[in-house]
C-alpha positions as CSV (number, residue, x, y, z in Angstrom):
1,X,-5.6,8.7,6.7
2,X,-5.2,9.2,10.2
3,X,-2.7,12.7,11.8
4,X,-2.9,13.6,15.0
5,X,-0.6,15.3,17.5
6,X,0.0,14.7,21.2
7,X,1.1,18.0,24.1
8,X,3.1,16.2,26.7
9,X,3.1,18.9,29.6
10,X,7.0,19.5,31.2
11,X,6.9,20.8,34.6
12,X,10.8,21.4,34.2
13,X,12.2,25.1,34.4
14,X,11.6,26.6,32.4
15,X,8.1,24.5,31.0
16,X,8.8,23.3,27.2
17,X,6.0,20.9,25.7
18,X,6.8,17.6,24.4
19,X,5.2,16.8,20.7
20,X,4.4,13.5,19.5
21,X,2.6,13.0,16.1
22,X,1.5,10.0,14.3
23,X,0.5,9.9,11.0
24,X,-0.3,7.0,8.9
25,X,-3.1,5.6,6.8
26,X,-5.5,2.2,5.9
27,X,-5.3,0.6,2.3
28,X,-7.5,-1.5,0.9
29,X,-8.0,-3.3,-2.0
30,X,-11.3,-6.1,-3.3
31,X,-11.6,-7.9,-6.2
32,X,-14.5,-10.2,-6.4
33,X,-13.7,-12.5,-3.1
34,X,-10.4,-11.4,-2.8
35,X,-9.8,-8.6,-0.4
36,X,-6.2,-7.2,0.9
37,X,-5.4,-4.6,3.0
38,X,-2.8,-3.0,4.9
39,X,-2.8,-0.5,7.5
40,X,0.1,1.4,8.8
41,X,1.4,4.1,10.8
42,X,4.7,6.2,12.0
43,X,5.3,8.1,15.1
44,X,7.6,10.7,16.0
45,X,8.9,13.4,18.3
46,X,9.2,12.7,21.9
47,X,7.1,10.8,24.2
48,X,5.9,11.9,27.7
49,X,9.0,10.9,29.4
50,X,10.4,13.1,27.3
51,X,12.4,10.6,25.0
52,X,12.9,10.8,21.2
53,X,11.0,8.6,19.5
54,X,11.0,7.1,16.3
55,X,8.3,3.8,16.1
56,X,5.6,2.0,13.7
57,X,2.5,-0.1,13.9
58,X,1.9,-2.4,10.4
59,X,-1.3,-4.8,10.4
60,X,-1.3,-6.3,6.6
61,X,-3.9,-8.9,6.0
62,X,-5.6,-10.7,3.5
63,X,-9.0,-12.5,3.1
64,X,-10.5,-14.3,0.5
65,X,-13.2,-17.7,0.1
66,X,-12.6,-21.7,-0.3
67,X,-16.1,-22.6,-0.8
68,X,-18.2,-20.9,1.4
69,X,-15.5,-21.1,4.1
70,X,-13.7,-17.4,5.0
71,X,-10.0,-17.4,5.5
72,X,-8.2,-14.0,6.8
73,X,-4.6,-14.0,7.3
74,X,-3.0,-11.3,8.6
75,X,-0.6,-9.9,11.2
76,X,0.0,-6.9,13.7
77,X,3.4,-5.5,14.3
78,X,3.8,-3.4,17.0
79,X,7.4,-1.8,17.2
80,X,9.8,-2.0,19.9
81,X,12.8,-0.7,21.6
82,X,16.2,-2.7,21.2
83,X,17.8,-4.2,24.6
84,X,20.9,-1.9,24.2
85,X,18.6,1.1,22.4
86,X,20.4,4.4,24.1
87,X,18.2,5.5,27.2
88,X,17.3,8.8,25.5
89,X,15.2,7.4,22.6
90,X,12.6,5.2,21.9
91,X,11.6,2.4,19.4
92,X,8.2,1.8,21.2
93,X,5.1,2.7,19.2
94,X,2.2,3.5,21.7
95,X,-1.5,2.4,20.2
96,X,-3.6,5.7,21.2
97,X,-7.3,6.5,21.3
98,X,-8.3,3.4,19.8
99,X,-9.2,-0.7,20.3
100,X,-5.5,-2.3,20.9
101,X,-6.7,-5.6,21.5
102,X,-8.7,-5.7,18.6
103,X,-6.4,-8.7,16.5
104,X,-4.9,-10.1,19.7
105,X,-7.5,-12.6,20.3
106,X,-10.1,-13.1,23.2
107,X,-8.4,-13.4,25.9
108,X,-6.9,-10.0,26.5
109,X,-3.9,-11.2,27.1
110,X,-1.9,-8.2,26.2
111,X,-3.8,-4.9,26.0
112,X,-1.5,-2.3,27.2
113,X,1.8,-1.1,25.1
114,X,4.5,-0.7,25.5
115,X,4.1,-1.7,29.1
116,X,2.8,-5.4,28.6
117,X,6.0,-6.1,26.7
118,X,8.7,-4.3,28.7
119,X,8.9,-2.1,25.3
120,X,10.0,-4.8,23.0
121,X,7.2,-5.0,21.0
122,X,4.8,-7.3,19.6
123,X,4.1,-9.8,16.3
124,X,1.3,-11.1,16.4
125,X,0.4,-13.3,13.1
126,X,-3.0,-14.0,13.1
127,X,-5.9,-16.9,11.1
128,X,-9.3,-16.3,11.2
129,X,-11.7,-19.2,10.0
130,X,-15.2,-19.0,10.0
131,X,-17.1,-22.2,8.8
132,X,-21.0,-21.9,7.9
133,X,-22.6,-25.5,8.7
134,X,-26.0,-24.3,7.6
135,X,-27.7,-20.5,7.3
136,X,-28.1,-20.7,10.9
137,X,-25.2,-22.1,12.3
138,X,-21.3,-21.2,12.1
139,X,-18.2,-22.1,13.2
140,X,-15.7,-19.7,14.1
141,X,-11.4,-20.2,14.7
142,X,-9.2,-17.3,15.5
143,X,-5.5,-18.3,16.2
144,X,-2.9,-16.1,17.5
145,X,0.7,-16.2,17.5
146,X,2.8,-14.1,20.0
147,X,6.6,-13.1,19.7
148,X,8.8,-10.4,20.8
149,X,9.9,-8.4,17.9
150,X,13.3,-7.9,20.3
151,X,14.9,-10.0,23.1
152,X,13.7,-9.1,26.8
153,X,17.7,-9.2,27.3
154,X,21.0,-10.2,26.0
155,X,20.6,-11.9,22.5
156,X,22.6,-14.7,23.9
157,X,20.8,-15.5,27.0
158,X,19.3,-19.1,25.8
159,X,16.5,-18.5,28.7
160,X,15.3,-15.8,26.6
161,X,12.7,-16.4,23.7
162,X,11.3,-14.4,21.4
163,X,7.6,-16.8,21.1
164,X,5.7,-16.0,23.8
165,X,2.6,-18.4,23.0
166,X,-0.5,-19.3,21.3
167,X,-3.9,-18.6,21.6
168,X,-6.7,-20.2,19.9
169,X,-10.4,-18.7,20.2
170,X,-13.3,-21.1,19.4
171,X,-17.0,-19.9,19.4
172,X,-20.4,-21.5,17.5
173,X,-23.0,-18.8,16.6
174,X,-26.7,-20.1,16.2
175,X,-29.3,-17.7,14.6
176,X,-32.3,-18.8,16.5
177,X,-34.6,-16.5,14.9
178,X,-34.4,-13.1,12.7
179,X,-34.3,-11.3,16.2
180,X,-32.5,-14.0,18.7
181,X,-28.6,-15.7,18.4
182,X,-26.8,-17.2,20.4
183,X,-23.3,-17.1,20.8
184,X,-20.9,-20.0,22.2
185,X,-17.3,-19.3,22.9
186,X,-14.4,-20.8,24.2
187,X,-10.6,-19.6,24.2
188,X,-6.8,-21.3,25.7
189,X,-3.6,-19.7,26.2
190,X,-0.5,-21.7,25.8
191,X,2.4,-20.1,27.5
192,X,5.9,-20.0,26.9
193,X,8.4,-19.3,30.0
194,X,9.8,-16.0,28.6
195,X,6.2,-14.8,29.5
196,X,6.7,-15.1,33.1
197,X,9.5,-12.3,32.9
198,X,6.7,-9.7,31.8
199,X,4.7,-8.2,34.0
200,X,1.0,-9.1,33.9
201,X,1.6,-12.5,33.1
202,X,1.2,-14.7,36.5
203,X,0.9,-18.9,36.6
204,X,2.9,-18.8,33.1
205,X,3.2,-22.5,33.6
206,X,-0.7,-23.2,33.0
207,X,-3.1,-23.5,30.7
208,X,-5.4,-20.4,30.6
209,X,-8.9,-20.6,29.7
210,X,-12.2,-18.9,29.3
211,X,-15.7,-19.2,27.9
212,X,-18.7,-17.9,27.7
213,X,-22.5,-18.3,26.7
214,X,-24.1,-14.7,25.1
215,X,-27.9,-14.6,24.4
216,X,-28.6,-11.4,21.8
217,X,-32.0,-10.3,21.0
218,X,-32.8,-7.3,18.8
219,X,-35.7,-5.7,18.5
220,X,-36.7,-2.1,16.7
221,X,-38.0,0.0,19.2
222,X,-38.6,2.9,17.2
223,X,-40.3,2.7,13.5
224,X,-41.1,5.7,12.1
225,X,-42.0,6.5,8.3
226,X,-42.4,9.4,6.5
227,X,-45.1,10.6,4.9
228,X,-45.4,10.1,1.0
């Protein structure tokens, strides 16, 4: 389980503190191959702008072997706030002190909440494949779904869409040697137009792409042994 609470200074007169707490907690479950897991958490209080705030993160997932093949299906869900949500409270939950990018693929493509949404929130259903050819080489296929948990504006607006795109991250992994791997990657972004009304997203009409090469080599510096 994780607790924590959050001091939001107010330089009003006279000064009262603004508390946020989260609380919330990681289950997991394995039998043989199988493993399942879900991880969730509720916040509460008011955040620094001094609204009340009532919003949850849930990442369930599951993983489990066809073959020697690895499946993991799983999803985030990162609460929002409604279009019409009263301007005194708050649906947004706001990932703290940790990786928030961690399930949302390569590309980065949205790191910072609730900002990267315009507080609406975030689903993200996720499929991670990872294919071993041989004991040296593996394939490796993460896809990404992104959607709006709530409209950017009215429901009825047909230019507004909840899906906001696909992502698919490819890499190959080669173990050279015990101590050198190489690492092959390459990732797309498939826009759809509702992304162009957020506010990092420019050239919503292109394909986005990146790639890279990484070279690792480990090596132990330091061997020390004790004394029998």
């Amino acid at each position: 389980m994780i607790n924590y609470l959050e001091f939001f200074e107010n330089t009003s007169s006279p000064p009262k503190s603004r508390i946020r707490a989260t609380t919330g907690a990681r289950l997991e479950f394995q039998h043989k191959s199988l493993y399942t897991t879900l991880n969730g958490y509720f916040q509460f209080g008011q955040n620094a702008q001094g609204k009340s705030i009532k919003a949850y993160y849930l990442q369930p997932e599951i993983k489990f072997q066809v073959s020697k093949n690895t499946i993991r299906l799983g999803a985030e869900i990162i609460s929002g706030s409604r279009f019409q949500q009263p301007t005194n409270q708050s649906g947004s939950f706001d990932i703290r002190y940790g990786v928030a990018w961690k399930f949302m693929g390569n590309m980065n493509i949205f790191t910072r909440f609730p900002d990267d949404l315009k507080d609406r929130g975030l689903i993200n259903p996720y499929c991670f494949v990872i294919v071993p050819f041989t004991k040296r080489v593996a394939l490796r296929s993460d896809v990404h779904l992104f959607y709006l948990q709530y409209f950017l504006q009215n429901v009825k607006d047909p230019a507004s869409d909840k899906f906001l795109g696909f992502e698919n991250d490819l890499s190959i992994k080669y173990n050279a040697t015990k101590n050198i791997e190489l690492n092959c990657g390459f990732s797309y972004f498939l826009s759809k137009p509702t992304v162009s009304k957020l506010p990092k997203i420019i050239d919503a009409d292109k394909i986005a792409i990146w790639s890279y090469l990484m070279v690792s080599y480990s090596i132990n510096a330091v061997n020390i042994k004790k004394p029998k």
